[in-house]
N, C-alpha and C positions, 0 to 999 in steps of 0.2 A: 305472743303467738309465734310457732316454731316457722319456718318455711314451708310454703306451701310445697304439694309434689304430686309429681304428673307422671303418664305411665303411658309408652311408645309399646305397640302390639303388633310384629309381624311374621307373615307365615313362613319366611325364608333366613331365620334369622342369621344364618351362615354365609349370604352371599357377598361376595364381596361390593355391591351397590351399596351396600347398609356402610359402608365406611363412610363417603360422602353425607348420608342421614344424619347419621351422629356425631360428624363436625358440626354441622349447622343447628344441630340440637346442643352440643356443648355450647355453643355461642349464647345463643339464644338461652339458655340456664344461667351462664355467668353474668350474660347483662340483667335478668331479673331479679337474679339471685332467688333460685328452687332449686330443687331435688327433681331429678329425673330418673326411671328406671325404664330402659329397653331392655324387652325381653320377646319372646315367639315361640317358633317352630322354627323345627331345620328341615320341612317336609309339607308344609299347609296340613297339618291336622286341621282339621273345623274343629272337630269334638276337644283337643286341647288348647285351641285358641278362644273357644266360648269359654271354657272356664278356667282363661287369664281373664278375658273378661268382667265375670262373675265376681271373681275374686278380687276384680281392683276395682271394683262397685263394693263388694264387700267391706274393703279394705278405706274406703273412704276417699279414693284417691281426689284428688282438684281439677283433673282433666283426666281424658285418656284419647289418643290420639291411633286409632287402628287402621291396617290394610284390608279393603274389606275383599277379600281374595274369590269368597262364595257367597253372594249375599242371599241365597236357601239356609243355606248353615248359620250362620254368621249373625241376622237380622236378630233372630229371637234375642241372642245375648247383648246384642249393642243395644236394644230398645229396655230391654230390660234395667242396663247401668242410666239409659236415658231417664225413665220413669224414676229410678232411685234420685233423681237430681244430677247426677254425674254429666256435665257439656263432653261429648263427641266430637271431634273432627278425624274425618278419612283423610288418608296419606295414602300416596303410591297406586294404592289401587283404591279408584275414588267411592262418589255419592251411590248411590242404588236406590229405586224408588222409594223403598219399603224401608228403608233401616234409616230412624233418627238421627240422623248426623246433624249438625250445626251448618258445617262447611265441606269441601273437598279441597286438597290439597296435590293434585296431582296431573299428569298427563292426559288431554286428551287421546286415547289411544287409536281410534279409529280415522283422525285426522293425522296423526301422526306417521301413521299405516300409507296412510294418501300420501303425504312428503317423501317418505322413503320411495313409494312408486314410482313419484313421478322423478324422482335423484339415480334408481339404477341404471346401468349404462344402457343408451338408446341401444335397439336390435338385439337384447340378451334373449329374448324368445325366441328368435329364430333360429338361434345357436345351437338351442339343445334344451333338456330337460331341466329344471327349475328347482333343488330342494331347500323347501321352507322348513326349519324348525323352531320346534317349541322347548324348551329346556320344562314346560309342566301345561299341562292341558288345560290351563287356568282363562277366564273368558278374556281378563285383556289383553294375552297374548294371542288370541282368537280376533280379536279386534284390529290389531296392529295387522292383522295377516289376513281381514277382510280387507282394510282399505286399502292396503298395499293390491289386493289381486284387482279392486276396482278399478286401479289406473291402468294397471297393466292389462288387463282383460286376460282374454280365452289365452291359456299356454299351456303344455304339456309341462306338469310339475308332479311331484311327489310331497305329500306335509307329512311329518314324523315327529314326534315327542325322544328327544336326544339326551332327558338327565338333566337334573338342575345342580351340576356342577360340572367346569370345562373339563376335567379330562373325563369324565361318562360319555360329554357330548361330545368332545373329540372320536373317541374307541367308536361312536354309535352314527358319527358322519364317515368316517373313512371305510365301516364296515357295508356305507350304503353306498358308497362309493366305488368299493371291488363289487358290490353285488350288481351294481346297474350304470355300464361306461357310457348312457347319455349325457348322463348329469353335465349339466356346463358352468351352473353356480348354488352356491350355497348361502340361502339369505336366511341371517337367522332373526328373531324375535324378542330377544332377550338379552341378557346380560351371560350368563352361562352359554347359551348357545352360540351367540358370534364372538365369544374369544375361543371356545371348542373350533369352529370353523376356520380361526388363523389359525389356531396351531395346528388341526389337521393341513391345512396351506401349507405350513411352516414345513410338518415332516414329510410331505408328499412333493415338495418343490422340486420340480427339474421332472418327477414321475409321473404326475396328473397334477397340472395344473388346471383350476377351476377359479372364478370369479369369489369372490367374498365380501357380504356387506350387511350390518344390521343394525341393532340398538342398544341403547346405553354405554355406557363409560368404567376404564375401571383402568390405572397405572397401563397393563400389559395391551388392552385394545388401543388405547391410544399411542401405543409407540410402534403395535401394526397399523395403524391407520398413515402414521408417520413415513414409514419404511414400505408403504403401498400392500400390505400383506393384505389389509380390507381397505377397499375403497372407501367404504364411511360408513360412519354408525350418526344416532340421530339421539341426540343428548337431553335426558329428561329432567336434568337440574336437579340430585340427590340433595345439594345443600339445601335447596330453596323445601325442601318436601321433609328437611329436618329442622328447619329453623320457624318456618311461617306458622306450622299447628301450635307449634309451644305458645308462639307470642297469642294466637288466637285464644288458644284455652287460656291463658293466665289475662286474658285482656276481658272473657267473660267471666272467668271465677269471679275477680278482682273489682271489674266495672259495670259487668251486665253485658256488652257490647257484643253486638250479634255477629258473626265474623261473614263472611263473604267465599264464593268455589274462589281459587287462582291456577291458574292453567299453569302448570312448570313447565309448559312449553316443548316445543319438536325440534330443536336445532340440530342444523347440519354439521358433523365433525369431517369433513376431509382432509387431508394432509395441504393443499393450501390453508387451511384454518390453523392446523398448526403452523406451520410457520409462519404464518402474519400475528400467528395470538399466543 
């Protein structure tokens, strides 16, 4: 019998978060010894991630591990590979009531939302204007930015969808920035949006300086997190959301063994964290 092989499905596949994914995914393939194919969208198609779906149900695949980004869209195809025999597990963007997953492999976002609130700097609301973005109108980044407004309460802010890549969200925060001089910080959502928000920091330094802080990791946020450009981002553990579905699928292919959700967790990155870690 050849090696088994498993197939990674997400809707962003150009972000650079997915770099941390697929380290922990190679690991995880080399210690089992399988074949893995990562593939997606550069855009959340639904209609073209149902039928990667479809087709690695077609295709026979031994797992398939997806980001379940709309779980209206989304459900029909995953239940469907489900029914075929094909084991599920959600990554990144987790469980949903309706769609057969096994397990979930990802952040809690709405608690995660709450950490970042209660970590931004005390009295930022009464500074001035509040903008939140979204680098894609997608519900967990809607999550992150309900519990985030939970701690903070009532504040004069702006939410805006800025592009899921930093320099769109860049060009789409700085432009919200000449258009409206209360703004006093930019908190963003995502991975695209708060390194868009250092670099607009970066090239507006010394001209409107504004407050910066949000989520996920990626080379360039954590050396502004370093250098104080963003105060902190909140670390959803890419490796842990590339390596834990594989071992889970091959652990039910192989055994039967019903895998378990794992929270990849909220951690705080601030530039003391760098430099102790």
């Amino acid at each position: 019998m050849g090696k088994r092989k498993f197939i990674y499905i997400t809707p962003f596949i150009e972000e650079d978060f997915f770099t941390g994914v697929k380290l922990g995914i190679a690991d995880a393939a080399e210690m089992l010894q399988v074949d893995v194919l990562f593939t997606g969208t550069p855009d959340a198609d639904c209609k073209a991630l149902s039928g990667l779906i479809d087709k690695a149900a077609c295709e026979k695949y031994d797992g398939i591990a997806v980001s379940l980004v709309d779980e209206e869209a989304l459900t029909p195809a995953v239940n469907r590979a489900a029914e075929a025999g094909i084991p599920i597990v959600a990554f990144n963007i987790g469980r949903t009531k309706e769609a057969k997953v096994l397990s979930s492999v990802c952040q809690d976002a709405y608690r995660a939302g709450c950490e970042a609130g209660r970590r931004l700097k005390p009295g930022l609301k009464e500074e001035g204007k509040i903008l939140f973005t979204l680098h894609d109108d997608v519900e967990v980044l809607r999550l992150r930015l309900d519990g985030m407004q939970s701690v903070i309460g009532e504040c004069s802010m702006t939410v805006m969808v800025s592009g899921n890549t930093p320099e769109l969200a860049k060009e789409a925060i700085i432009a919200e920035l000449e258009r409206d001089q209360t703004i006093c910080a930019v908190i963003g959502t995502g991975q695209s949006d708060t390194h868009g928000a250092g670099l607009a920091a970066k090239e507006l330094k010394g001209k409107r300086d504004f407050y910066v802080a949000g989520f996920d990791v990626c080379p360039d946020i954590l050396d502004m997190v370093k250098d104080e450009t963003i105060d902190f981002t909140i670390d959803q553990q890419p490796y842990v959301q590339g390596f834990y579905p594989l071992v889970q699928l091959f652990q039910n292919a192989v055994h039967k063994i019903m895998p378990s959700d794992i929270n990849a967790g909220n951690v705080v990155i601030d530039k003391t964290r760098m430099i102790s870690g």
